[in-house]
HTML snippet that shows the backbone in 3Dmol.js (N, CA, C, O; Angstrom):
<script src="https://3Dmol.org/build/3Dmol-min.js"></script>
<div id="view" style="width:600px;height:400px;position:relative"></div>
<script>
const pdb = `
ATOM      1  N   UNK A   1      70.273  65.470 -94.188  1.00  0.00           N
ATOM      2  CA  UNK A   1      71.023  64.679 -93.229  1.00  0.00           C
ATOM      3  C   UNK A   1      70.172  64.486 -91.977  1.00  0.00           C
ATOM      4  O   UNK A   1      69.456  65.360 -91.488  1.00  0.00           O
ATOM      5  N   UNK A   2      70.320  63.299 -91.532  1.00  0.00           N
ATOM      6  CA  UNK A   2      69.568  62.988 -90.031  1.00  0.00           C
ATOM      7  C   UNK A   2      70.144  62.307 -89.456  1.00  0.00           C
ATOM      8  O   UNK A   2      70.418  61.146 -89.758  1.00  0.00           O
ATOM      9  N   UNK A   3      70.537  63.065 -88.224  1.00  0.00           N
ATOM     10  CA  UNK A   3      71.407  62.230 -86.998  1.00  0.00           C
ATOM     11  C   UNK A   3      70.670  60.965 -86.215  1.00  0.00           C
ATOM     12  O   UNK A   3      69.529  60.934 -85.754  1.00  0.00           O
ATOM     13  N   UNK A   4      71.397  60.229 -86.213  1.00  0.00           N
ATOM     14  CA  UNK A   4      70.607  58.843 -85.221  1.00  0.00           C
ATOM     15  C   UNK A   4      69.761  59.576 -84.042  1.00  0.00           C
ATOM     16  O   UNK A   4      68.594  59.301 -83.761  1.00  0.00           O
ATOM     17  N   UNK A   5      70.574  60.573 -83.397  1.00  0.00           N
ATOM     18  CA  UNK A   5      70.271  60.981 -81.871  1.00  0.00           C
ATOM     19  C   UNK A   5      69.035  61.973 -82.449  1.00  0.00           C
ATOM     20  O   UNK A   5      67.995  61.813 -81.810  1.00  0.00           O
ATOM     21  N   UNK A   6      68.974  62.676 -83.218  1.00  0.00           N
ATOM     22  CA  UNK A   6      67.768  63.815 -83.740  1.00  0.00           C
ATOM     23  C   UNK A   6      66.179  62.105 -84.000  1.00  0.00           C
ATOM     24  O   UNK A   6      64.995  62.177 -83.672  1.00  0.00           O
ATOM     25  N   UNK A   7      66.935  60.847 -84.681  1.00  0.00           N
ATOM     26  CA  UNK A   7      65.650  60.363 -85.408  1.00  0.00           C
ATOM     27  C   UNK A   7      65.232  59.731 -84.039  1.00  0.00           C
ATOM     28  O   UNK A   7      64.112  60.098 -83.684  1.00  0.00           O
ATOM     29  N   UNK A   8      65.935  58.772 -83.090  1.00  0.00           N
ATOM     30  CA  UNK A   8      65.300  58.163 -82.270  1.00  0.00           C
ATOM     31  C   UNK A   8      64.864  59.484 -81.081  1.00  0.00           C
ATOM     32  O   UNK A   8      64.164  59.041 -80.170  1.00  0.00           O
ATOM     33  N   UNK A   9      65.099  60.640 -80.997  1.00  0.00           N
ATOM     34  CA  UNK A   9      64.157  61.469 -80.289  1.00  0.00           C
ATOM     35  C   UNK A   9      62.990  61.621 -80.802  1.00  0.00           C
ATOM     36  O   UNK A   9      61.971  61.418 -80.141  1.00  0.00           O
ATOM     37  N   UNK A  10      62.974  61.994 -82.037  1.00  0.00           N
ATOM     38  CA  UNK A  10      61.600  62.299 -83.113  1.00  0.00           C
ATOM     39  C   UNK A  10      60.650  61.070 -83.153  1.00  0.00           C
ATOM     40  O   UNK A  10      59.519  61.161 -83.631  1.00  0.00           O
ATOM     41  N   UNK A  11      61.155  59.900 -82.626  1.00  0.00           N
ATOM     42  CA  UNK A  11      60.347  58.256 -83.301  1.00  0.00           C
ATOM     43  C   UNK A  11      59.831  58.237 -81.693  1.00  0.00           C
ATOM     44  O   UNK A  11      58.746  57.693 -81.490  1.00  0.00           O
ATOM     45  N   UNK A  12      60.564  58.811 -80.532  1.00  0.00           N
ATOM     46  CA  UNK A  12      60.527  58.225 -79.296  1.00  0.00           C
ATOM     47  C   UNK A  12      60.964  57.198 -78.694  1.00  0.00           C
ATOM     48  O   UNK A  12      60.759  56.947 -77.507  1.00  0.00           O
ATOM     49  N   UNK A  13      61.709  56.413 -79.604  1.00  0.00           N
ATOM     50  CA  UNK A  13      62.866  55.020 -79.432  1.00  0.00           C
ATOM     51  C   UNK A  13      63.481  55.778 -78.253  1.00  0.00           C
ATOM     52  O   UNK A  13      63.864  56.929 -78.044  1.00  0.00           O
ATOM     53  N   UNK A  14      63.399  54.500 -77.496  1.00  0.00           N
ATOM     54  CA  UNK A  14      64.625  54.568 -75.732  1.00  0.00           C
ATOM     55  C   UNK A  14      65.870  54.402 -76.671  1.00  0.00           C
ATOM     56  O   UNK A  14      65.594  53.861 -77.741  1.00  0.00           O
ATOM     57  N   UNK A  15      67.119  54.737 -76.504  1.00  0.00           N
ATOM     58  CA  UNK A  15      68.284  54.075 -76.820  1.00  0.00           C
ATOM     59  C   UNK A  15      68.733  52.389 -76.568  1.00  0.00           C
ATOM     60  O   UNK A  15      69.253  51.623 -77.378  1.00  0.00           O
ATOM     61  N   UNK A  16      68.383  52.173 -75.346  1.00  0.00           N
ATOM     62  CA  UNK A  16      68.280  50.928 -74.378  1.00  0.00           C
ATOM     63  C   UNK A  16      67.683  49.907 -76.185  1.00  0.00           C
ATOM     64  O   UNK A  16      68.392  49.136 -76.832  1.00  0.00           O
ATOM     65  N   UNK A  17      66.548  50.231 -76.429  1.00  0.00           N
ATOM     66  CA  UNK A  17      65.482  49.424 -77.348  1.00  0.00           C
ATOM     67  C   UNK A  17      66.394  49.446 -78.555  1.00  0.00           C
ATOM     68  O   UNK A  17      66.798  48.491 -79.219  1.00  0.00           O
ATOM     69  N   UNK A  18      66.638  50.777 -78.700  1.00  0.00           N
ATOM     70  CA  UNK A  18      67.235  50.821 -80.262  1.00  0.00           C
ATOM     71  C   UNK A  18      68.629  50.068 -80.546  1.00  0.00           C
ATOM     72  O   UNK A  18      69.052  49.641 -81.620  1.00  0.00           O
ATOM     73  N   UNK A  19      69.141  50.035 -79.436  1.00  0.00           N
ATOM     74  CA  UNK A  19      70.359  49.420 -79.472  1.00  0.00           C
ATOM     75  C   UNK A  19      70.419  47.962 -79.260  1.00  0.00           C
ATOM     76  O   UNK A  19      71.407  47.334 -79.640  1.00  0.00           O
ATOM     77  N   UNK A  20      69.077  47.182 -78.473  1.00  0.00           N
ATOM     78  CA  UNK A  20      69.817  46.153 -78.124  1.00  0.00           C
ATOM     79  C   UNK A  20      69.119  45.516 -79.778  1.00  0.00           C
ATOM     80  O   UNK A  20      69.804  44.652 -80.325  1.00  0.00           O
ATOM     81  N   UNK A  21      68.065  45.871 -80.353  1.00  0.00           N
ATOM     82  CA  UNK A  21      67.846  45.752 -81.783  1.00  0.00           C
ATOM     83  C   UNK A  21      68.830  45.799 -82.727  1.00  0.00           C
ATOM     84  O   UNK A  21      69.123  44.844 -83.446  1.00  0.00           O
ATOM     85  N   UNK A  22      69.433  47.041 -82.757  1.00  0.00           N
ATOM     86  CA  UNK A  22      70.559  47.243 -83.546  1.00  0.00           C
ATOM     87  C   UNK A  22      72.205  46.269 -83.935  1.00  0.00           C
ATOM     88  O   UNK A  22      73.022  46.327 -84.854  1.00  0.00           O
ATOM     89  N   UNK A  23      72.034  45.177 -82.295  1.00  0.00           N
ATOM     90  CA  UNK A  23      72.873  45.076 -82.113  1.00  0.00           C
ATOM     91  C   UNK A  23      74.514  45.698 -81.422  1.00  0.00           C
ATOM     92  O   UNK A  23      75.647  45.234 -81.552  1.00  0.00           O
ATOM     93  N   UNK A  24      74.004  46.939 -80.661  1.00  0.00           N
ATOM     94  CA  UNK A  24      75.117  47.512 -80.046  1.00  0.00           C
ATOM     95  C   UNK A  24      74.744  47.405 -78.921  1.00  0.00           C
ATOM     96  O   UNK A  24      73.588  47.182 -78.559  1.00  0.00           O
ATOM     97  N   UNK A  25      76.050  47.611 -78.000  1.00  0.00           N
ATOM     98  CA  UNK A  25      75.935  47.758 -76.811  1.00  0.00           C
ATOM     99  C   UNK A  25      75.815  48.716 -76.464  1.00  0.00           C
ATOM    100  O   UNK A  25      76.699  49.559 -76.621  1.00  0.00           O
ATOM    101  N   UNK A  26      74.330  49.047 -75.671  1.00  0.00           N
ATOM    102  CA  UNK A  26      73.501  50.062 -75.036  1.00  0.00           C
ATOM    103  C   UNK A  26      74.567  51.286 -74.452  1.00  0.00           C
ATOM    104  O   UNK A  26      74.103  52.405 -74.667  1.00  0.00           O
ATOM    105  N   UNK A  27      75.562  51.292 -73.933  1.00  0.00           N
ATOM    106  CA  UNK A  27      76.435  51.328 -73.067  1.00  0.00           C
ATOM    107  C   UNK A  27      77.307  52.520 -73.887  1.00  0.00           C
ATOM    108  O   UNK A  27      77.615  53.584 -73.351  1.00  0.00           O
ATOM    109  N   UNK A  28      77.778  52.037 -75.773  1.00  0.00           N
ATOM    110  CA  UNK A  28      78.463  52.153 -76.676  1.00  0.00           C
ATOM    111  C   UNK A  28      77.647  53.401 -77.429  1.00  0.00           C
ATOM    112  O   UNK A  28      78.235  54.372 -77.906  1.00  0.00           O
ATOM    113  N   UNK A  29      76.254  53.228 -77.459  1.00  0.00           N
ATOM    114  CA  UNK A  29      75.256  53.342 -78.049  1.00  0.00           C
ATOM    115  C   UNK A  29      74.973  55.462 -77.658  1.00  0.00           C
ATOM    116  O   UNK A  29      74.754  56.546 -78.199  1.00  0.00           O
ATOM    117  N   UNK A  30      75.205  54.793 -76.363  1.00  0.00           N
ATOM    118  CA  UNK A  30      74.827  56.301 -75.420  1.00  0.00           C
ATOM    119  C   UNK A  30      75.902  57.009 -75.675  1.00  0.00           C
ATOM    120  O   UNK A  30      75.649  58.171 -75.992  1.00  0.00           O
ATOM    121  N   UNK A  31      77.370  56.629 -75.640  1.00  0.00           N
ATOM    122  CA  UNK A  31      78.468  57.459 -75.812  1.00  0.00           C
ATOM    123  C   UNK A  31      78.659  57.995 -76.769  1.00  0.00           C
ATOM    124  O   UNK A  31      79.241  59.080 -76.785  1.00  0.00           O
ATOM    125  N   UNK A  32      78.101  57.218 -78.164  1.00  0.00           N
ATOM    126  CA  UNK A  32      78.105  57.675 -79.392  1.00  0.00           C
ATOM    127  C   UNK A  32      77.219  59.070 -79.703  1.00  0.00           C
ATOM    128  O   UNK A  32      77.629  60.098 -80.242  1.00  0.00           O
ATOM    129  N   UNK A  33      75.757  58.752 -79.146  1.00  0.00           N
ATOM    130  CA  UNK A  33      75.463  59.756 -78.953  1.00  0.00           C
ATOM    131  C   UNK A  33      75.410  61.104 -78.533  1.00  0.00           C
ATOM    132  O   UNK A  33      74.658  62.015 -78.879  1.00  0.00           O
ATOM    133  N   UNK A  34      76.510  61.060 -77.577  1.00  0.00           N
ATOM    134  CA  UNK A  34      77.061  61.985 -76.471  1.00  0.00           C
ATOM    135  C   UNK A  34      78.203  62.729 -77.653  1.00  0.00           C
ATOM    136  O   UNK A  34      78.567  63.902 -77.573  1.00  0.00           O
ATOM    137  N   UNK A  35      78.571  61.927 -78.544  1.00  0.00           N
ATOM    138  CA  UNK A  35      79.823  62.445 -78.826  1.00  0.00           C
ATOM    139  C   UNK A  35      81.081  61.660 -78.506  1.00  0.00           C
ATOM    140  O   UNK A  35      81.942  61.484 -79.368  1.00  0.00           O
ATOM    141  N   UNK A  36      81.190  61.197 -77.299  1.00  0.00           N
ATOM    142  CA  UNK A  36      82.439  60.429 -76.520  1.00  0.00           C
ATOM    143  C   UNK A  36      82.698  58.931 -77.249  1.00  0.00           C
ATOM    144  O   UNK A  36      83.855  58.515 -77.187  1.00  0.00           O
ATOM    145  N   UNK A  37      82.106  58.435 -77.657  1.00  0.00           N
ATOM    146  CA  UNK A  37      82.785  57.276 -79.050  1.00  0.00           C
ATOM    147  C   UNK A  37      82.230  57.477 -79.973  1.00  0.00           C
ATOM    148  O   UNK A  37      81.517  58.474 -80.090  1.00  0.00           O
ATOM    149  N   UNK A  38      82.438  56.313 -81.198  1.00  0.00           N
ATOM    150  CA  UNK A  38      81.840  56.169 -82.055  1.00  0.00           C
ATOM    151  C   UNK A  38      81.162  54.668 -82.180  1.00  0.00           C
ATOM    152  O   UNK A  38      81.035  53.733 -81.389  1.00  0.00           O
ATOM    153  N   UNK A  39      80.757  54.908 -83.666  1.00  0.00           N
ATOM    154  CA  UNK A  39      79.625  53.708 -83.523  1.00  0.00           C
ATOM    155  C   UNK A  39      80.666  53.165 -84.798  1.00  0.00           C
ATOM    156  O   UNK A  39      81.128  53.807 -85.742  1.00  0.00           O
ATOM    157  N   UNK A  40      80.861  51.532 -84.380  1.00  0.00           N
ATOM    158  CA  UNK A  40      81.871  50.825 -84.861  1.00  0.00           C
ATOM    159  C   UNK A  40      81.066  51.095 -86.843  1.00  0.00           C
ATOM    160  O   UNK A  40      79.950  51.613 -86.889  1.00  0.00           O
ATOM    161  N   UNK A  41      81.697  50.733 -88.086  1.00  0.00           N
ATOM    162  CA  UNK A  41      81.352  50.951 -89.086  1.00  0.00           C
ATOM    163  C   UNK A  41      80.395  49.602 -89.555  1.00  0.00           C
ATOM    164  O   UNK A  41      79.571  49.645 -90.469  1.00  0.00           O
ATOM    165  N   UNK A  42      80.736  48.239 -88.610  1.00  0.00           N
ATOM    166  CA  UNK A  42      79.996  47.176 -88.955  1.00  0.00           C
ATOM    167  C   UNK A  42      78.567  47.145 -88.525  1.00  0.00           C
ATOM    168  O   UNK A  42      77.776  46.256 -88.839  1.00  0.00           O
ATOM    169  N   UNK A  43      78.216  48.488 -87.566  1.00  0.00           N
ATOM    170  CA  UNK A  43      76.926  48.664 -87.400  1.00  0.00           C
ATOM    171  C   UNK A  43      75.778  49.258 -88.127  1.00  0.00           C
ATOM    172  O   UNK A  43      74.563  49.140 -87.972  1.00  0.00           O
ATOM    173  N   UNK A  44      76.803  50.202 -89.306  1.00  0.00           N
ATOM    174  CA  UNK A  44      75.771  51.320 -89.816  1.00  0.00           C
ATOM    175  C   UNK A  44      74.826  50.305 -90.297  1.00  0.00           C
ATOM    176  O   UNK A  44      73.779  50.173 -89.663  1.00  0.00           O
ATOM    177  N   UNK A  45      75.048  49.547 -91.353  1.00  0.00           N
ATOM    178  CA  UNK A  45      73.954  49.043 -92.434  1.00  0.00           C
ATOM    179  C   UNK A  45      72.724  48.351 -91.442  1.00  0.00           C
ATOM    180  O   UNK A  45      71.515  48.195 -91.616  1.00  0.00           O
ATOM    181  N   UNK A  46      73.325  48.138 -90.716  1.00  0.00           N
ATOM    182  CA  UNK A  46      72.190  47.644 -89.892  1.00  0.00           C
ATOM    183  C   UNK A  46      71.045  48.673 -89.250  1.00  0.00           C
ATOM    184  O   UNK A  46      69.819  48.607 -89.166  1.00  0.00           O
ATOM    185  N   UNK A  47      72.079  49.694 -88.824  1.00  0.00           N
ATOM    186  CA  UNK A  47      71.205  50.984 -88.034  1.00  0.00           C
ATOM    187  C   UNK A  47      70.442  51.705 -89.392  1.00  0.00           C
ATOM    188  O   UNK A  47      69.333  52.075 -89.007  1.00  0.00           O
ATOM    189  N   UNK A  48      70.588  51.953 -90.473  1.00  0.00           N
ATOM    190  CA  UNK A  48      70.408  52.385 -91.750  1.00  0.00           C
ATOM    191  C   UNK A  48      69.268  51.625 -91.880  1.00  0.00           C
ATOM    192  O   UNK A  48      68.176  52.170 -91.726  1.00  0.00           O
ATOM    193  N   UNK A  49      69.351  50.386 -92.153  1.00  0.00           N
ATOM    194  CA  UNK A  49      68.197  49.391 -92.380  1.00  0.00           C
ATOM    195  C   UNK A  49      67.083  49.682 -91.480  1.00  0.00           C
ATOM    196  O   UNK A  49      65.971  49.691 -92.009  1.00  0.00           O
ATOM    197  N   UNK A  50      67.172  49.980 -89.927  1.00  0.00           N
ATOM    198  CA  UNK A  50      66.025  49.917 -88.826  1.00  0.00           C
ATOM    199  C   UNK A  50      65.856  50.926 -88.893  1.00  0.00           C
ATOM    200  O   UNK A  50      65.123  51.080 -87.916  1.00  0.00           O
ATOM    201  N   UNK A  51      65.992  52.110 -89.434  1.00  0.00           N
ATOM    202  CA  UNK A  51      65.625  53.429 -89.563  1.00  0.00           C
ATOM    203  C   UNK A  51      64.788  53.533 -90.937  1.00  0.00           C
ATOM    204  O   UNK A  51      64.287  54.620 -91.223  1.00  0.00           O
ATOM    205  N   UNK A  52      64.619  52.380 -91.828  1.00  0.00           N
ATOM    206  CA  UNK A  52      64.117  52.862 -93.249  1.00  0.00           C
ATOM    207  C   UNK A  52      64.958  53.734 -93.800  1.00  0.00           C
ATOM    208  O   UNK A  52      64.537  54.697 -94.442  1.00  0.00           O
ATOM    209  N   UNK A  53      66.271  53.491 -93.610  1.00  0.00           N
ATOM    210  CA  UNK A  53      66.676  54.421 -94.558  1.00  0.00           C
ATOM    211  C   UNK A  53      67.238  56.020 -94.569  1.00  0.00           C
ATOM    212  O   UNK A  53      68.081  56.656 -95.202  1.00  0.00           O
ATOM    213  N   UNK A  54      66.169  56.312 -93.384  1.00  0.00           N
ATOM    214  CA  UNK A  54      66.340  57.695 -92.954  1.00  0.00           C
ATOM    215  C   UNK A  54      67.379  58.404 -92.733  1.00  0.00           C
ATOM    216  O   UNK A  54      67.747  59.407 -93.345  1.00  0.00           O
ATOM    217  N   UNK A  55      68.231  57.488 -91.178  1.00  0.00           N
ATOM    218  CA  UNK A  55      69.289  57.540 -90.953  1.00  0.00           C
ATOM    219  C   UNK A  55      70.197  56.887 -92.198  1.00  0.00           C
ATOM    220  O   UNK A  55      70.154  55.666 -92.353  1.00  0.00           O
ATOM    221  N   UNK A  56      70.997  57.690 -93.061  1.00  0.00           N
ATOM    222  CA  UNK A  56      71.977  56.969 -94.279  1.00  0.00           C
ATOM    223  C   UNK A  56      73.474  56.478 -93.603  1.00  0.00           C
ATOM    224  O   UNK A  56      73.963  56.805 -92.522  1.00  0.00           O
ATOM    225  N   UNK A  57      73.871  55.802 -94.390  1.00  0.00           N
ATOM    226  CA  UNK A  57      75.251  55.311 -94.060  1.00  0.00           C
ATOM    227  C   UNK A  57      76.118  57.158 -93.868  1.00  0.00           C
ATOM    228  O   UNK A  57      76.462  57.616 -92.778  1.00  0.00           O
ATOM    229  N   UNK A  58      76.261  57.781 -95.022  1.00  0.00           N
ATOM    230  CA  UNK A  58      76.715  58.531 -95.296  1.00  0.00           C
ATOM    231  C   UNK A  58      76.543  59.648 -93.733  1.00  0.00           C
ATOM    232  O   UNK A  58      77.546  60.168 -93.243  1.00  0.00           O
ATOM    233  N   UNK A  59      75.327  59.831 -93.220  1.00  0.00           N
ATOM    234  CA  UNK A  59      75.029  60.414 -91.830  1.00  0.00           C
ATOM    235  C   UNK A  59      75.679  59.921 -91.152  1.00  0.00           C
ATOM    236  O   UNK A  59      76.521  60.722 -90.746  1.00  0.00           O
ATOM    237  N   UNK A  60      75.835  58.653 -90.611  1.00  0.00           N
ATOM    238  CA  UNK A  60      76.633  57.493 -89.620  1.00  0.00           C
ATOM    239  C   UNK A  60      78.373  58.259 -89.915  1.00  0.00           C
ATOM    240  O   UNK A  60      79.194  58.542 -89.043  1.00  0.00           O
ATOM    241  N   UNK A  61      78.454  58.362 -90.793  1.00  0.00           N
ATOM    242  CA  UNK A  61      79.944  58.274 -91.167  1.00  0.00           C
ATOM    243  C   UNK A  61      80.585  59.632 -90.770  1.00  0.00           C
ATOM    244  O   UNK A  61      81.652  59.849 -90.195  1.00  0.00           O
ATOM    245  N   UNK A  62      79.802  60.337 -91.155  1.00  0.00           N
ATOM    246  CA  UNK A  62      79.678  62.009 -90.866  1.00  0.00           C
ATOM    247  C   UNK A  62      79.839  62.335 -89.366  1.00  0.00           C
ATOM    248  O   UNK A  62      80.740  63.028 -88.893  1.00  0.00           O
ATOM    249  N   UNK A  63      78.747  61.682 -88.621  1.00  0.00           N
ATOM    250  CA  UNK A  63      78.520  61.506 -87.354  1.00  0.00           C
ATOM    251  C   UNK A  63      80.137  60.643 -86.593  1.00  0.00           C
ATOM    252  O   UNK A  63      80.814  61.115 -85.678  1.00  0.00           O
ATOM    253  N   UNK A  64      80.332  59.621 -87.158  1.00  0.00           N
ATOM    254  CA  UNK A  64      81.707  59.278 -86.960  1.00  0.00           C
ATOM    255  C   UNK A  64      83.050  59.963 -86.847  1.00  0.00           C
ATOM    256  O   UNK A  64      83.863  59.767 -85.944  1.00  0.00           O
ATOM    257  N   UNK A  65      83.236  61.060 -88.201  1.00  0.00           N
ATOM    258  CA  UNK A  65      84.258  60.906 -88.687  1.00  0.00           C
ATOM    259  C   UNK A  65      83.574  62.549 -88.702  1.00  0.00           C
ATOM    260  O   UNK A  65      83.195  62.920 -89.812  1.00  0.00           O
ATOM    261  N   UNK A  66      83.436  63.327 -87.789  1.00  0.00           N
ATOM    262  CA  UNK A  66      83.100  65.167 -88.603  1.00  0.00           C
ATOM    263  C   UNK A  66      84.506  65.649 -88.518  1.00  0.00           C
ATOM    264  O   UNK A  66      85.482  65.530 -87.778  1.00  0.00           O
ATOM    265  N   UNK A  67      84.092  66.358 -89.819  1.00  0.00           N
ATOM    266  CA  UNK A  67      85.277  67.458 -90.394  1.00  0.00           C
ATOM    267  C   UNK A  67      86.261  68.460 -89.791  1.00  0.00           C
ATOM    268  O   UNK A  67      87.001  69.116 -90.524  1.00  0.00           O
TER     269      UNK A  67
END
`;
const viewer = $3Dmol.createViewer("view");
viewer.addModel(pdb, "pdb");
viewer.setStyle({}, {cartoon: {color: "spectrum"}});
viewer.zoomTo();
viewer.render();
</script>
């Protein structure tokens, strides 16, 4: 498993970059990371895709939705 917030520390991606790529709002982006929202579900495949893969849907969802 690899958290968005663990891969764009490890790559050195700003959030600011990764997000306005991704399509989220920078803003949305940071909170998600924080914990304090989530990242809407129409974003994963996209964030999945700009990660190669790394980051999986299944992580996103996890990260969304923990147990």
């Amino acid at each position: 498993m690899m958290r968005l917030k663990c891969y764009l520390h490890m790559k050195g991606i700003k959030i600011k970059s990764f997000a306005m790529r991704a399509g989220v709002n920078s803003n949305l982006l940071s909170d998600a990371l924080a914990g304090r929202r989530r990242i809407p579900p129409k974003h994963w495949r996209r964030i999945a895709r700009l990660t190669n893969q790394t980051v999986k849907l299944e992580d996103l969802y996890n990260e969304a939705y923990p147990e």
